[in-house]
BAMAR-913671 format. One record per residue: residue in one letter; chain; x, y, z of N, C-alpha, C in turn; residue number from 0. Coordinates in Angstrom, 1 decimal. Example, Ala and Ser with C-alpha at 12.3 -4.5 7.8 and 13.67 -1.06 7.14 Angstrom:
<fifis>
r	c	n.px	n.py	n.pz	ca.px	ca.py	ca.pz	c.px	c.py	c.pz	k
A	A	13.2	-5.7	7.8	12.3	-4.5	7.8	13.2	-3.3	7.8	0 $
S	A	12.8	-2.2	7.1	13.7	-1.1	7.1	12.9	0.0	7.9	1 $
</fifis>
This chain:
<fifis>
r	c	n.px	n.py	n.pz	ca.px	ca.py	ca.pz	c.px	c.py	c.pz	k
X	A	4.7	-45.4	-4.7	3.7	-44.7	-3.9	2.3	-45.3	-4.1	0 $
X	A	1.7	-45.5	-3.2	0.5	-46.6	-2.9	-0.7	-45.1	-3.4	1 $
X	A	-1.9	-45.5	-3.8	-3.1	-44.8	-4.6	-3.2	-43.6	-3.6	2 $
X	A	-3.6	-44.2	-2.4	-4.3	-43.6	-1.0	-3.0	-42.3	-1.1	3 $
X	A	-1.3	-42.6	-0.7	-0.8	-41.4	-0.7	-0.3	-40.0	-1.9	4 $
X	A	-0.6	-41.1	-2.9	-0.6	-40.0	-4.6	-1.9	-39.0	-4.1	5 $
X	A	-2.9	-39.6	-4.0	-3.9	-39.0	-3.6	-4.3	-37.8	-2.4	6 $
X	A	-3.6	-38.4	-1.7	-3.6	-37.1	-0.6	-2.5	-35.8	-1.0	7 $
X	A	-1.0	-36.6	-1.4	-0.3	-35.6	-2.2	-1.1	-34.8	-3.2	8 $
X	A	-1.9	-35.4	-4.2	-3.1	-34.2	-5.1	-3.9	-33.6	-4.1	9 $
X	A	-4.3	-33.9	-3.2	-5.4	-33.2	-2.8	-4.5	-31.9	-1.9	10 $
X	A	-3.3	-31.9	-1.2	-2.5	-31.2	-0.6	-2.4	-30.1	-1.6	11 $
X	A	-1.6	-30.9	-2.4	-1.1	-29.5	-4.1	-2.5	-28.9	-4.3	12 $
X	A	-3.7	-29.3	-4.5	-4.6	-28.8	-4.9	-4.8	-27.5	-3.8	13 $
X	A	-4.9	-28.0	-2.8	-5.5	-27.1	-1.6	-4.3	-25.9	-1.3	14 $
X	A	-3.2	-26.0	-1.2	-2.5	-25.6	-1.5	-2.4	-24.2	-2.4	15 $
X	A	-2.9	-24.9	-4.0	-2.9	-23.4	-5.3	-4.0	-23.1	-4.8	16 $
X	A	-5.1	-23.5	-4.8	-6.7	-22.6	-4.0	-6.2	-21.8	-3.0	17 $
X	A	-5.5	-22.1	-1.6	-5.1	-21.0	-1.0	-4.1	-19.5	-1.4	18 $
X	A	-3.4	-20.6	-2.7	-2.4	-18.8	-3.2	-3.3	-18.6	-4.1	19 $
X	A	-4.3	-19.3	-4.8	-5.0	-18.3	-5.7	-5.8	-17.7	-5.0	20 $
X	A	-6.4	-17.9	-4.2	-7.4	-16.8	-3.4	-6.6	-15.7	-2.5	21 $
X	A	-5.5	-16.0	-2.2	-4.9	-14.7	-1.6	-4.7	-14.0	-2.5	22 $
X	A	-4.3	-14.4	-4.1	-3.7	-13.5	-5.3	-4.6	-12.7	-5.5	23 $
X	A	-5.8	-13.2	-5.7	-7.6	-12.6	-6.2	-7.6	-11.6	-4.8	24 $
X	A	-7.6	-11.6	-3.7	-8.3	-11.2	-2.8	-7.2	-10.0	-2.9	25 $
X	A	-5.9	-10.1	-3.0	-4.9	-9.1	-2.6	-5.1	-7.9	-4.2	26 $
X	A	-5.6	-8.9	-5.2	-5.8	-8.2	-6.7	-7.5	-7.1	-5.9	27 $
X	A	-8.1	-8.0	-5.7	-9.4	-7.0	-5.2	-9.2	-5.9	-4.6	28 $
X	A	-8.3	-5.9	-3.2	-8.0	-4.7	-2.8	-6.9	-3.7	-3.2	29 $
X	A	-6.2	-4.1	-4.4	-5.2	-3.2	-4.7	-6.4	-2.1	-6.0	30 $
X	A	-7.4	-3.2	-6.1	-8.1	-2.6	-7.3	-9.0	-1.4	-6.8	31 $
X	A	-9.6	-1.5	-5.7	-10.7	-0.7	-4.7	-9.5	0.4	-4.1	32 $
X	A	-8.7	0.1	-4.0	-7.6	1.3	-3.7	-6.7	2.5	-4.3	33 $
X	A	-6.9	1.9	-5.1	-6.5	2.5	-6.4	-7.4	3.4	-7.0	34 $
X	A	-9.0	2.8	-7.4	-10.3	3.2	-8.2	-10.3	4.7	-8.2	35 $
X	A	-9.8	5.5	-7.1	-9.9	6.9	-7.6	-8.5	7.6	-6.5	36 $
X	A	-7.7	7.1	-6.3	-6.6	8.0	-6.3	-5.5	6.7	-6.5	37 $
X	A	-4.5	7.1	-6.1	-3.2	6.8	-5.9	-2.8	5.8	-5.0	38 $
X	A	-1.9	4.7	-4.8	-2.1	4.0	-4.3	-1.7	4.8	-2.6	39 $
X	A	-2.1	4.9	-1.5	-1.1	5.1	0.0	-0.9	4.2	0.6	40 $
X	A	0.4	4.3	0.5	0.8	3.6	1.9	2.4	4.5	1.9	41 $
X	A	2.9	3.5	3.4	3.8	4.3	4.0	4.0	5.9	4.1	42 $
X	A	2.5	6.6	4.8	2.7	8.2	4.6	3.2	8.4	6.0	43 $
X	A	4.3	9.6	6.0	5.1	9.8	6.9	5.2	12.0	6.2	44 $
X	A	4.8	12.5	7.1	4.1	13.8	7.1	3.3	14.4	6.8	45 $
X	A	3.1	15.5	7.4	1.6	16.3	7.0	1.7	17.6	6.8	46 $
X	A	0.8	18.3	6.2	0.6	19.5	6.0	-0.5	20.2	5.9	47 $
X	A	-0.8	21.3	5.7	-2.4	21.9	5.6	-2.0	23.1	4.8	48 $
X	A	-2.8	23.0	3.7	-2.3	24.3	2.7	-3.6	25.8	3.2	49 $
X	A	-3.1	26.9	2.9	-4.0	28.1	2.7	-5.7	27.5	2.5	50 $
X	A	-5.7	27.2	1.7	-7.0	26.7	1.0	-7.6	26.0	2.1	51 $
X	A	-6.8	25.2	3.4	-7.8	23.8	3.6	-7.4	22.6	3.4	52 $
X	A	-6.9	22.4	2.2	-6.0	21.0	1.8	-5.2	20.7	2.4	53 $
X	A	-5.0	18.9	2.2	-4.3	18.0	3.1	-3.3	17.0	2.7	54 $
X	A	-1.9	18.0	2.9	-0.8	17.5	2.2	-0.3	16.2	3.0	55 $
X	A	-0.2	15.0	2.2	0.3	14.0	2.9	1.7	13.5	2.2	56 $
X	A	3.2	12.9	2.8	4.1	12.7	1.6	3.8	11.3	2.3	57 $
X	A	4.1	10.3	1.1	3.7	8.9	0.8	4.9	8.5	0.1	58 $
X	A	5.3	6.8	0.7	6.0	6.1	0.0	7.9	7.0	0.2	59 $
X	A	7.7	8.6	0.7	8.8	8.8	0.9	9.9	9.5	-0.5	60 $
X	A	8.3	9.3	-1.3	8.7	9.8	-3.1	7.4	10.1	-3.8	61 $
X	A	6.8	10.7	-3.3	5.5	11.4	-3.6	4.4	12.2	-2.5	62 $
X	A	4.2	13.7	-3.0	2.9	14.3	-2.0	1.5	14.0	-2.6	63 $
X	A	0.6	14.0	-2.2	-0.5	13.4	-2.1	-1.6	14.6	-1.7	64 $
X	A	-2.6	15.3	-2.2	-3.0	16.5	-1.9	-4.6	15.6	-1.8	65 $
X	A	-5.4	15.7	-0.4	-7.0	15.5	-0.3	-7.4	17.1	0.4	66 $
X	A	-8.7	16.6	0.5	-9.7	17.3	1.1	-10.1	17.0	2.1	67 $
X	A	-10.5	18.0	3.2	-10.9	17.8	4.8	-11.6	16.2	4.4	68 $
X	A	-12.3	16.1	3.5	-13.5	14.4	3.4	-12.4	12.9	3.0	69 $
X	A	-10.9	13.3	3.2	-10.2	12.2	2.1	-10.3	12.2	0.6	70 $
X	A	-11.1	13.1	0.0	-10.9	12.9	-1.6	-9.5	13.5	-2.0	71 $
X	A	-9.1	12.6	-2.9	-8.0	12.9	-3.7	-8.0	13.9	-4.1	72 $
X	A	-7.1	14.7	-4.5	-7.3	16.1	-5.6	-6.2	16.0	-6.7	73 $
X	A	-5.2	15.2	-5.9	-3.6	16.0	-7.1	-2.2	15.6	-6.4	74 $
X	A	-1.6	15.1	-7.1	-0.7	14.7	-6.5	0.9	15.1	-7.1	75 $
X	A	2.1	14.3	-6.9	3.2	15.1	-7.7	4.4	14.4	-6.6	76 $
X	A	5.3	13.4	-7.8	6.7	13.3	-7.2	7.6	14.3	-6.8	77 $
X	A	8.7	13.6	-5.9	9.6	14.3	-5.1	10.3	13.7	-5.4	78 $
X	A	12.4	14.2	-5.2	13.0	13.9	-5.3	13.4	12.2	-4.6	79 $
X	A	13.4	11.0	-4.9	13.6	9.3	-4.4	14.7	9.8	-3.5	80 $
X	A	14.7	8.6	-2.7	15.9	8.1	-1.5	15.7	9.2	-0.4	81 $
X	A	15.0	10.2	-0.4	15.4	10.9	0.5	15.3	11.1	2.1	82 $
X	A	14.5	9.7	2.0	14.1	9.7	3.5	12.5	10.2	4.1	83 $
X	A	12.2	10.1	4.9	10.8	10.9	6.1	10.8	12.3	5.0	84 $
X	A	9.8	12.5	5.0	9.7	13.4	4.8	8.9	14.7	5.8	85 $
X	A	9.5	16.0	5.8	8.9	17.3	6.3	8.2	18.3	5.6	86 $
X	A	7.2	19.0	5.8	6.7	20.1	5.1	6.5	20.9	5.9	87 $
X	A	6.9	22.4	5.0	6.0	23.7	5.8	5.4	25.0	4.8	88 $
X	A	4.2	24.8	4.9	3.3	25.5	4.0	3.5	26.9	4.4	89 $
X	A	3.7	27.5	3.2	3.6	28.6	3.3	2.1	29.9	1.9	90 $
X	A	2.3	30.6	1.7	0.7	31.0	1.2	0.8	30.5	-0.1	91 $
X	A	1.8	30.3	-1.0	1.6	29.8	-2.2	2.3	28.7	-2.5	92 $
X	A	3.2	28.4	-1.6	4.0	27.1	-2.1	4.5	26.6	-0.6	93 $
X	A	5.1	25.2	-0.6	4.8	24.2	0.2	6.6	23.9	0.5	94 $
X	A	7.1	24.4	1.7	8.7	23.7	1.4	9.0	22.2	1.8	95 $
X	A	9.9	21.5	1.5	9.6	20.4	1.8	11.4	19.5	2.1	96 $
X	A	11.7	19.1	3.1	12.8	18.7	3.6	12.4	17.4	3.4	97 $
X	A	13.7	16.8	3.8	13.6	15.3	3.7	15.1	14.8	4.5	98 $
X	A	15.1	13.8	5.7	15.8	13.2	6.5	17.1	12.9	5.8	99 $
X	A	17.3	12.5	4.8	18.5	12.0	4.3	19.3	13.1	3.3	100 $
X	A	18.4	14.0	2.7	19.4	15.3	1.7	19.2	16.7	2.7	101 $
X	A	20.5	17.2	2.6	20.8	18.3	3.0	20.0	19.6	2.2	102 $
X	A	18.8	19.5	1.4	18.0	20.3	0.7	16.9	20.7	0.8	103 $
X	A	16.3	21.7	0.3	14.7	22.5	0.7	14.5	22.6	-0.6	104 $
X	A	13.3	21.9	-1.2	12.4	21.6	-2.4	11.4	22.7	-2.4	105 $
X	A	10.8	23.6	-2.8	9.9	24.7	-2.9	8.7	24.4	-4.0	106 $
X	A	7.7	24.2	-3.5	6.8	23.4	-4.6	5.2	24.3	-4.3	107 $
X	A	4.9	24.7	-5.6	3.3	24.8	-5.7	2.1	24.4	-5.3	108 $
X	A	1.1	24.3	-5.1	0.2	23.8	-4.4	-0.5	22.8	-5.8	109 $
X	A	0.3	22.9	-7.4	-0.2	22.6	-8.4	0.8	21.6	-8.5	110 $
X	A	1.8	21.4	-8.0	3.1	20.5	-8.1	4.5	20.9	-8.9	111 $
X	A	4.1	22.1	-9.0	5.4	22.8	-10.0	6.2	23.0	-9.3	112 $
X	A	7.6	22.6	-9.7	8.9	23.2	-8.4	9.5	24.7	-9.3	113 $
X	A	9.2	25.4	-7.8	9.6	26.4	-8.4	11.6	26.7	-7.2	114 $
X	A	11.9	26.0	-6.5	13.0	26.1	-6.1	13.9	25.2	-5.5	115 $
X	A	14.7	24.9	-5.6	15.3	24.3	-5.0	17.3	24.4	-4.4	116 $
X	A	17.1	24.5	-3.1	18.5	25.4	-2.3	19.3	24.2	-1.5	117 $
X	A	20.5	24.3	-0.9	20.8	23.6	0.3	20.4	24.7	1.6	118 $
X	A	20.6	23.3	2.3	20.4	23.9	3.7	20.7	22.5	4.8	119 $
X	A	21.5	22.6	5.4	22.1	21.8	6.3	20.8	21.6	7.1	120 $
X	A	20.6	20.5	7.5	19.8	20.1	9.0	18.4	21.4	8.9	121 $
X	A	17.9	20.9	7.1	16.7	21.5	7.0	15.9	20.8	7.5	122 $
X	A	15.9	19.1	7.0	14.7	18.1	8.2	14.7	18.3	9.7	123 $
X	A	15.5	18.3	10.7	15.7	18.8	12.0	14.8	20.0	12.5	124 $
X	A	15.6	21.1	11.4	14.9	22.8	12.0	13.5	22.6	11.3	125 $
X	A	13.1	21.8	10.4	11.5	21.7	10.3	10.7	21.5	11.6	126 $
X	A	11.4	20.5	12.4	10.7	20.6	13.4	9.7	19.1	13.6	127 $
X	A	9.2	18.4	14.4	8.6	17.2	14.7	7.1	17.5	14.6	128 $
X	A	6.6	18.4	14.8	5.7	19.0	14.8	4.2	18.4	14.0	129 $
X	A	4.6	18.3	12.8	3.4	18.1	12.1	3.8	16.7	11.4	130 $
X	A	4.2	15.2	11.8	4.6	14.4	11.7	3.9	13.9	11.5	131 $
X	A	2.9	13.6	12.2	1.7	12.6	12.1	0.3	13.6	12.6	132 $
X	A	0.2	14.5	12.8	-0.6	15.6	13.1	-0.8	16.9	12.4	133 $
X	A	-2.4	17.3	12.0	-2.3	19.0	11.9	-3.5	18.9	12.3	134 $
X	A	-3.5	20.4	12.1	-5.1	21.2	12.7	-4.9	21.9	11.1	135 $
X	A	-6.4	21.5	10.9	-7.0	22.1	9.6	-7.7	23.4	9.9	136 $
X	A	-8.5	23.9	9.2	-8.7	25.9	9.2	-9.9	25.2	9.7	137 $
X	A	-10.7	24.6	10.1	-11.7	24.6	10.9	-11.9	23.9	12.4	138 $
X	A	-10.9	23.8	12.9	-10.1	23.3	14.1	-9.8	21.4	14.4	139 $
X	A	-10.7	20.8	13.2	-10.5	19.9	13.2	-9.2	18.8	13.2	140 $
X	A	-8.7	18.0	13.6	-7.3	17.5	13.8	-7.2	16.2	12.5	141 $
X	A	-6.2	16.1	12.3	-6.1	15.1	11.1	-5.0	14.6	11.6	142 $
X	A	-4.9	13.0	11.5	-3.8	12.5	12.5	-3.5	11.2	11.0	143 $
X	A	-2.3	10.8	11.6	-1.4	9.5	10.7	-1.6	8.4	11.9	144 $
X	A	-2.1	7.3	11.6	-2.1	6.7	12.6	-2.3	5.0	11.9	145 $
X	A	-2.2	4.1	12.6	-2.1	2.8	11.9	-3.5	2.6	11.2	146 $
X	A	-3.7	2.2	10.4	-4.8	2.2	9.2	-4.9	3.0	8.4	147 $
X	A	-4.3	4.7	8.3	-4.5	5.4	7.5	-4.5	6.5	7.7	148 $
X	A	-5.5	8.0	7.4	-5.7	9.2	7.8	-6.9	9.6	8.5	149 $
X	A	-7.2	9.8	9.1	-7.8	10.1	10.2	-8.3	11.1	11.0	150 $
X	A	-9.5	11.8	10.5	-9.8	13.1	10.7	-10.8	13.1	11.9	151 $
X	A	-10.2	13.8	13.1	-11.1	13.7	14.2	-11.7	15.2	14.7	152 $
X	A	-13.4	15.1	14.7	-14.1	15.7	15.0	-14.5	16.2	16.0	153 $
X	A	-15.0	16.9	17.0	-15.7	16.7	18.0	-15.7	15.6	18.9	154 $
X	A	-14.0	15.2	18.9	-13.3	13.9	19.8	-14.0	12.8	19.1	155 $
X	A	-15.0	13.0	17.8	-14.7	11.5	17.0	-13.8	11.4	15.8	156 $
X	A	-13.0	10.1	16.2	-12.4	9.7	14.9	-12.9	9.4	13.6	157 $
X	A	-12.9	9.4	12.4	-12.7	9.0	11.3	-12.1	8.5	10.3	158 $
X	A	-11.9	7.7	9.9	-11.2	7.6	8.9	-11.6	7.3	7.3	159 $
X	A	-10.7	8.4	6.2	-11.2	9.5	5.9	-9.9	8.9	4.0	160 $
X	A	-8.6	8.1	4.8	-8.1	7.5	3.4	-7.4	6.6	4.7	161 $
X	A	-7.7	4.8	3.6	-7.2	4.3	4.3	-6.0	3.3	3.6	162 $
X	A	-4.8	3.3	4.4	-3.8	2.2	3.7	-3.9	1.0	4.0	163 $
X	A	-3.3	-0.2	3.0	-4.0	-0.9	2.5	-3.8	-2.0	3.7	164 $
X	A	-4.7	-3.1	3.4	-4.7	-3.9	4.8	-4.2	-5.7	4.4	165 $
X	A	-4.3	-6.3	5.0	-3.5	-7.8	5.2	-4.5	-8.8	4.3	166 $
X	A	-4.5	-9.4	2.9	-2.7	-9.9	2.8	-2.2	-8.2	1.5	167 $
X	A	-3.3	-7.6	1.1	-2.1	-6.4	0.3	-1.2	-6.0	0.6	168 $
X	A	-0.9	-5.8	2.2	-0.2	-5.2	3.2	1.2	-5.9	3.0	169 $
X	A	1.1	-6.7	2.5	2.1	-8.1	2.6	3.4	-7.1	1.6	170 $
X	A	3.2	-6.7	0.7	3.9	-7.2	-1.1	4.8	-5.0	-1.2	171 $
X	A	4.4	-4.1	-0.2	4.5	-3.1	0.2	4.1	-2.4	-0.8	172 $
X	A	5.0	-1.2	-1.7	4.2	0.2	-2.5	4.7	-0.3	-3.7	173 $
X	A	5.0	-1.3	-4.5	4.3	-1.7	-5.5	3.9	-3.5	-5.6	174 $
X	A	2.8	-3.7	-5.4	2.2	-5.0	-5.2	1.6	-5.7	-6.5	175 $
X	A	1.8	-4.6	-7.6	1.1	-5.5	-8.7	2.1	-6.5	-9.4	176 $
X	A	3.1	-7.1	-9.4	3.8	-7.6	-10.4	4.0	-8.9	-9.5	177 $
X	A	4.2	-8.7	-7.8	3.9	-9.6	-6.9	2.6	-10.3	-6.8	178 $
X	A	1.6	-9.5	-7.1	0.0	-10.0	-6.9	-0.5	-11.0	-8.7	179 $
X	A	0.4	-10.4	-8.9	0.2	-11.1	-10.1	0.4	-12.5	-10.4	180 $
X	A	2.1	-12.3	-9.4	2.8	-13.7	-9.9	2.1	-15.0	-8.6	181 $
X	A	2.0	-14.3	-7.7	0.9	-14.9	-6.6	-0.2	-15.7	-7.4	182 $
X	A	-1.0	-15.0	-7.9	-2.0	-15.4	-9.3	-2.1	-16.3	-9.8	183 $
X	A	-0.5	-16.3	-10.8	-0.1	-17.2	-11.3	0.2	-18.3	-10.8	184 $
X	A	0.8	-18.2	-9.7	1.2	-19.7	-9.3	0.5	-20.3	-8.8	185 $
X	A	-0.7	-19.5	-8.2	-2.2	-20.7	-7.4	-2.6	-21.4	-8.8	186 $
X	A	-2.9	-20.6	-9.6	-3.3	-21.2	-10.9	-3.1	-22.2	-11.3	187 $
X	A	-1.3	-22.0	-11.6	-0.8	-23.5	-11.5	-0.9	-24.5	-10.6	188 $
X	A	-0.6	-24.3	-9.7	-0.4	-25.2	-8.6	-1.9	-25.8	-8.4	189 $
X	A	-2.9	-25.1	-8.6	-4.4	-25.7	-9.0	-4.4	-26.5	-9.9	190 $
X	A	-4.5	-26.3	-10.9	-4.6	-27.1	-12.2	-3.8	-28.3	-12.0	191 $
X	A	-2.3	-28.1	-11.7	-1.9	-29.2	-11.3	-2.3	-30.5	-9.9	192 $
X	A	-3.3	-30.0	-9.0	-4.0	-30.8	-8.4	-5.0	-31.0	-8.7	193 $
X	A	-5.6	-30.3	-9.7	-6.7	-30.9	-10.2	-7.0	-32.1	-11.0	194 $
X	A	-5.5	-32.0	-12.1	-5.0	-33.1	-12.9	-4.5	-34.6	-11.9	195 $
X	A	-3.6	-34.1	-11.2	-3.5	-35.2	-10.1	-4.4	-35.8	-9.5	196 $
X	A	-5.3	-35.0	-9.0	-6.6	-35.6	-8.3	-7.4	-36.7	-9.2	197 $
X	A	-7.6	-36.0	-10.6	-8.5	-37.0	-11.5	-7.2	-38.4	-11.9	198 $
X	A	-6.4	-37.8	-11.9	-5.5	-39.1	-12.2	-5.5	-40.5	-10.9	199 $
X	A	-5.7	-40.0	-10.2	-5.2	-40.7	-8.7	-6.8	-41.7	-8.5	200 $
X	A	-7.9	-40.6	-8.6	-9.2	-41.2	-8.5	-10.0	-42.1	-9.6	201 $
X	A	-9.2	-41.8	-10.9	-9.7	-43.0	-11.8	-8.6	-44.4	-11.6	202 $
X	A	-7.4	-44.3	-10.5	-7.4	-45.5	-10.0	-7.6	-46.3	-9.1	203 $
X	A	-8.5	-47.5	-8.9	-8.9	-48.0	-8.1	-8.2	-48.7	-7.0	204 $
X	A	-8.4	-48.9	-5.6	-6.9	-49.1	-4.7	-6.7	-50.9	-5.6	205 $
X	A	-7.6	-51.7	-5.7	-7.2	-52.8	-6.0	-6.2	-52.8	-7.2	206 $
X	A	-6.2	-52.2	-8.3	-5.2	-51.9	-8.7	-3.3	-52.1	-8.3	207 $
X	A	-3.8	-50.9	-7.3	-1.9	-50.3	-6.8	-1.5	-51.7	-6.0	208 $
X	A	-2.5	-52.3	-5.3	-2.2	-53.5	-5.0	-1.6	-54.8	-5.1	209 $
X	A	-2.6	-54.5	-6.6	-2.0	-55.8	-7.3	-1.0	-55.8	-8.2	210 $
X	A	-0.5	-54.3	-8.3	0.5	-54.2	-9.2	1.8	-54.5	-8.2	211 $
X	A	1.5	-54.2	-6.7	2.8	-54.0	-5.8	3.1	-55.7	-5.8	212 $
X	A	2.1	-56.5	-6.2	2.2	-57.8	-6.1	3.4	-58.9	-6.6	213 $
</fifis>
């Protein structure tokens, strides 16, 4: 291989780990800013509105997520895994909660304590579609699921209020750090290694490769 094409191969490899290291960094920055004071969201699929005002959201399909008409976090609390979409229906002190795939009704606190749990055939169904991506909060306000996040609209303006995460974090789904990491790692390398190539290639002169092809 002649100077001129070692060379462009280093400079390819190099350009190359700089683009996965900066997607690694960039996707590390926003898992970091997303995280800084609550939990990670994404994939939220139901809603609720408790007594108080609060804004029950279920996420990931294996956790509720409790904010404030403003999006601040307050409190959160696993649910039973695999269960599918999830439904809620608040009632004055505890929150029931169906799910698409088990035939069961979860009875939970507004503090995350389960205080029951029953069968009940085609409890997700009789919950109803209703509050799926929608509720009206105690001051008439509407809080909607919609692509980017949560979304609290006022006086017919929108807001948004918690937002799920966006492109490339979007990439790696609801656990991105062991992905984002190894992303990281391999621009790294793949850097370093065109860096080394590059200096190798440019401390030789083309008259050289020439004369050696001779």
């Amino acid at each position: 291989m002649s100077v001129g094409q070692s060379r462009w191969k280093a400079y390819f490899i190099l350009g190359v780990g700089l683009v996965v290291l900066v997607l690694g960094g960039w996707s590390g920055a926003q898992y970091r800013r997303a995280t800084l004071f609550s939990p990670f969201f994404y994939a939220p699929s139901g809603l609720a509105v408790s007594p108080a005002g609060e804004i029950l959201v279920a996420v990931e399909e294996a956790r509720i997520h409790i904010y404030n008409s403003e999006g601040t976090f307050l409190r959160g609390w696993g649910i039973f895994p695999d269960g599918g979409p999830v439904r809620m229906q608040p009632e004055s002190e505890s929150v029931q909660i169906a799910t698409e795939n088990l035939d069961t009704v979860s009875v939970y606190g507004y503090t995350g304590q389960l205080n029951q749990t029953f069968d009940e055939a085609g409890a997700y169904s009789a919950f109803g579609a209703d509050h799926d991506t929608r509720v009206i909060g105690p001051e008439g306000d509407l809080f909607e699921l919609a692509p980017g996040g949560l979304f609290r609209i006022s006086n017919g303006e929108a807001r948004l209020i918690v937002t799920e995460p966006k492109w490339p974090l979007s990439m790696f789904g609801s656990d991105p750090v062991v992905p984002v990491a190894a992303l990281m790692a391999l621009g790294a390398v793949g850097t370093m290694l065109g860096v080394v190539m590059t200096a190798n290639t440019t401390s030789r002169p083309e008259w050289e490769d020439s004369s050696s092809s001779e």
